[in-house]
N, C-alpha and C positions, 0 to 999 in steps of 0.2 A: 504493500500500500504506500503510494505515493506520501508528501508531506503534505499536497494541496488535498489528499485522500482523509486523512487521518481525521477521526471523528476529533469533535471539537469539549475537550472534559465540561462536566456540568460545572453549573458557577456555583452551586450550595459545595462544591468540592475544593474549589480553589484555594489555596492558603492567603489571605491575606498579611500584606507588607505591614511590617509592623513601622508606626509613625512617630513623629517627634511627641504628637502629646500621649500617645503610649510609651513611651519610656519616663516622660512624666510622673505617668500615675502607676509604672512602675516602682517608679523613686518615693512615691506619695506612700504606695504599699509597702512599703519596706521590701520591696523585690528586687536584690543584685542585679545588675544589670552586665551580662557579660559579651566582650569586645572582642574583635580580633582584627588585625590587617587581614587582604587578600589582596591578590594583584592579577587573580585569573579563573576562568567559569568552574574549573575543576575543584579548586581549593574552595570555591564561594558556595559549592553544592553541598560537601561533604560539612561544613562548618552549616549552613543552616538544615542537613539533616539531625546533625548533635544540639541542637535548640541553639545556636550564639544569634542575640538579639541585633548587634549592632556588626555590620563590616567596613574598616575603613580603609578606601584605598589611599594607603600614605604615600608619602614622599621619600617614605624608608626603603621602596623599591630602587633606588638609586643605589641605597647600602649591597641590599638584600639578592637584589635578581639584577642590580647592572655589574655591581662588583666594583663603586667607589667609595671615596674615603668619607661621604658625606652624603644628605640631602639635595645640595645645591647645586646640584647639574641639572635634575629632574626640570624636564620642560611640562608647559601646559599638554600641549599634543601629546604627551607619554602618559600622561593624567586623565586624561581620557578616554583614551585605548584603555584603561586599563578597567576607568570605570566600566564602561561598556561592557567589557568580558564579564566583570565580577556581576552588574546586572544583570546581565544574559543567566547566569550560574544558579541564582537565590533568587527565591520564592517570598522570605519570610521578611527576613534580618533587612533592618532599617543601610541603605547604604550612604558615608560621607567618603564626601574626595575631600582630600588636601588639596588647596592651593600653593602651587609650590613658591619658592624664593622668586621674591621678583613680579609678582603677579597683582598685587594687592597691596603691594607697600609705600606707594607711590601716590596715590589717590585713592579717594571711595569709585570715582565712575572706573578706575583700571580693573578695582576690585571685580566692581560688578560686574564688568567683560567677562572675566575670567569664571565668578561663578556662576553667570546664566549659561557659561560653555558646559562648565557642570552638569547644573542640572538638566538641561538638555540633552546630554550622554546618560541621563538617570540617576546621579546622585540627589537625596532629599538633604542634602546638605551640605555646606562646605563646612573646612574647619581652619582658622588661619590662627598664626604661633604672633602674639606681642598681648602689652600689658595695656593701661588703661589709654596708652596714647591711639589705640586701634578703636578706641568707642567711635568716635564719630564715622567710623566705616561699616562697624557692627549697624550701627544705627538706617544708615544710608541703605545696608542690602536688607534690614530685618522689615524695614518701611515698606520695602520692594517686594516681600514675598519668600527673597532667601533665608532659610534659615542657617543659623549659624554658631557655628561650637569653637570656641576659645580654647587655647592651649596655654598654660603658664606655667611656672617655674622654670625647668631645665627645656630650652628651647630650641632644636638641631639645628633649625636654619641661621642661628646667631651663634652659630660654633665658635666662631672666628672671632667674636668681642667678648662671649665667656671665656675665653681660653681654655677649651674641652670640653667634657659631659661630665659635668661636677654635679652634686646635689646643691640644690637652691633654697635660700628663704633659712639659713640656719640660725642668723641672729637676730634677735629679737627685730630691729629694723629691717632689716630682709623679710622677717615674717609680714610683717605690716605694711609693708611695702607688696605684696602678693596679696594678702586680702583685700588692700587698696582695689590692685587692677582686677579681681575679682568681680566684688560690687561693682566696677565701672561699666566692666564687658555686661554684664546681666542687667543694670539699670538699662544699657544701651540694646538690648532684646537679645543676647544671646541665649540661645536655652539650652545650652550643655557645657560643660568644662573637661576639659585634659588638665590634670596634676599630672607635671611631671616629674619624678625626682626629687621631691620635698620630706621633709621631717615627719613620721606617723605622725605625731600632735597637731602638725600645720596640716595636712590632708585631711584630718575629723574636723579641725575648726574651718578650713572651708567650706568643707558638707553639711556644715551645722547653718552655716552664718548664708550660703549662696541664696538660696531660696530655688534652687534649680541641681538637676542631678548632677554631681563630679565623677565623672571616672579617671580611677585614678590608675597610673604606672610606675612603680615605684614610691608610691604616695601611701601605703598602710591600709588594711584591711576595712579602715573604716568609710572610707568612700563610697556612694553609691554603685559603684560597679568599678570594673576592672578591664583595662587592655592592653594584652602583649603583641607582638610581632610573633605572625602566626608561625613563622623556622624556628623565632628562642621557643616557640611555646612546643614546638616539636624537637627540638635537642640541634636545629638546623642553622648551626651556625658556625665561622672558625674563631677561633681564639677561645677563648676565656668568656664562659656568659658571663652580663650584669648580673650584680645583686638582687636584683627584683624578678629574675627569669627562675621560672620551674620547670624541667623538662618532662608533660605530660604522659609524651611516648613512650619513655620509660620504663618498660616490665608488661607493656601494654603488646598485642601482636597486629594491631592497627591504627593506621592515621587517625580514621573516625571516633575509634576505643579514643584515642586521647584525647581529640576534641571535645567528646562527650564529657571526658574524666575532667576538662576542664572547665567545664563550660559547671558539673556539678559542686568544684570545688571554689567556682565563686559565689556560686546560688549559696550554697552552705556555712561561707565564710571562711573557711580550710586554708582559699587561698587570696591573698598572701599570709604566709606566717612569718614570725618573729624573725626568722634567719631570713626575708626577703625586703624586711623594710630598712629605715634609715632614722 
C-alpha cells in the first residue's frame, strides 16, 4: 500500500502535543517535568515513546554531532534542519529550538526573524541564553505570539567572556544578581527557564520565587524539571562527563530502557542526587 494509500488513523487516536501551558500546570501539579536535546527523527521517537515531555533542539549539536569546541558555529539553517527532523520524529513532547549565537542578540526584530524561522520549521518555542538585559526582546516576541524560555546562569554561547563552563551565581551577589535576571525575563512573558550550573540552594530559590516552571541542568533536584544532552544522558560522550551527567544506559540493554529509566528518575526525584549537584 502506497503512502497516498494508507488509511488515515482516527483523530480520538492521535497523541496530542503537549503545550506550553501544559507544562504549566505540570509545574502547578507538582509534576517533574522531564527534558532532553534531540537533533534527529530517530532519537525524537524513541524519547517520546519513554514519556520525555519536552525536546530541545540545542545549539549543543555543534559540541555533540558537529565535533566543535563550542556552540558558536551553529548557524540558523542547521537549527532548522534539525528542528524539522526532530518534529517529523514526536508525536507528544512539546518541541524548542535554540536560537543560536548571533541571531537574537542584536535587536528584538533580528530576534524575531530568527524565531518565526523556528516556529515555522515546528518548534513551539525558542529558547535564547542572556540575563535581564534580553527582556525587552522577550517582551517584543512574547507580544508577537512567540513563546519563549530563558537560559541563565552558566551560559555556552558566552564561553568566551566566562572564561569556561564554571558554575555560576556562587556568591551571595552573583546569586542576586540571577534572580534579578530571572524576575526580568518572566515579568517580560517568558514562561520557562534553563538553570544552568548554579548552587542547589540558588536553583530551589529560583523555583520558589519564578512564578513559572525552571528546568534545571546542573541546578539540584529541586527544580521543576530537569535537562541533559541526550549522548551524557546515554554514556555518549568523550572525555570526562560533567558533574551533573548520569549515564542512564548503564546496566540497561536499551536506548529506550534508558530513556525511560530517565525520564522515571526525574518524575521521582532520584534524579539528580547529591553527587550531581553543586
Amino acid at each position: 500500500m502506497s503512502a497516498q494509500q494508507a488509511p488515515r488513523p482516527d483523530a480520538a487516536a492521535r497523541v496530542s502535543r503537549l503545550t506550553v501551558p501544559a507544562l504549566a500546570k505540570l509545574a502547578a501539579d507538582g509534576v517533574r517535568i522531564a527534558m532532553l536535546t534531540a537533533y534527529d527523527a530517530s532519537f525524537a521517537a524513541l524519547c517520546d515513546r519513554a514519556g520525555v515531555d519536552v525536546l530541545l533542539v540545542g545549539d549543543s549539536l555543534g559540541m555533540v554531532v558537529q565535533g566543535q569546541l563550542s556552540t558558536l558555529s551553529v548557524s540558523l539553517a542547521e537549527t532548522l534542519y534539525h528542528t524539522r527532523c526532530v518534529v517529523a520524529g514526536c508525536a507528544r513532547a512539546l518541541v524548542i529550538a535554540d536560537l543560536p549565537f548571533g541571531t537574537y542578540q542584536a535587536s528584538p526584530c533580528a530576534a524575531y526573524d530568527a524565531a518565526a524561522a523556528a516556529l515555522k520549521a515546528g518548534a513551539q518555542m525558542v529558547k535564547i541564553e542572556g540575563g535581564a538585559w534580553l527582556a525587552p526582546t522577550v517582551a517584543f516576541l512574547t507580544t508577537r505570539g512567540i513563546p519563549v524560555c530563558g537560559h541563565i546562569g552558566l551560559q555556552p554561547q558566552s564561553v568566551n567572556a566566562l572564561g569556561g563552563y564554571r558554575v555560576q551565581g556562587k556568591t551571595p551577589d552573583a546569586a542576586e544578581a540571577l534572580q534579578g535576571d530571572a524576575r526580568a525575563l518572566v515579568e517580560a512573558g517568558a514562561a520557562l527557564l534553563v538553570a544552568e550550573c548554579v548552587p542547589r540552594s540558588l536553583g530551589a530559590a529560583l523555583t520558589a520565587a519564578s512564578g513559572v516552571p525552571v528546568i534545571g541542568i546542573g541546578a539540584g533536584p529541586d527544580c521543576s524539571g530537569q535537562v541533559l544532552v541526550i549522548y551524557d544522558a546515554l554514556g555518549i560522550q568523550p572525555g570526562r562527563p560533567a558533574r551533573f551527567v548520569r549515564n542512564f544506559l548503564s546496566g540497561r540493554d536499551s536506548v529506550e530502557a534508558a530513556l525511560a529509566a530517565y525520564v522515571a528518575a526525574v518524575k521521582d526525584g532520584t534524579f539528580p542526587a547529591a553527587e550531581h549537584c553543586f
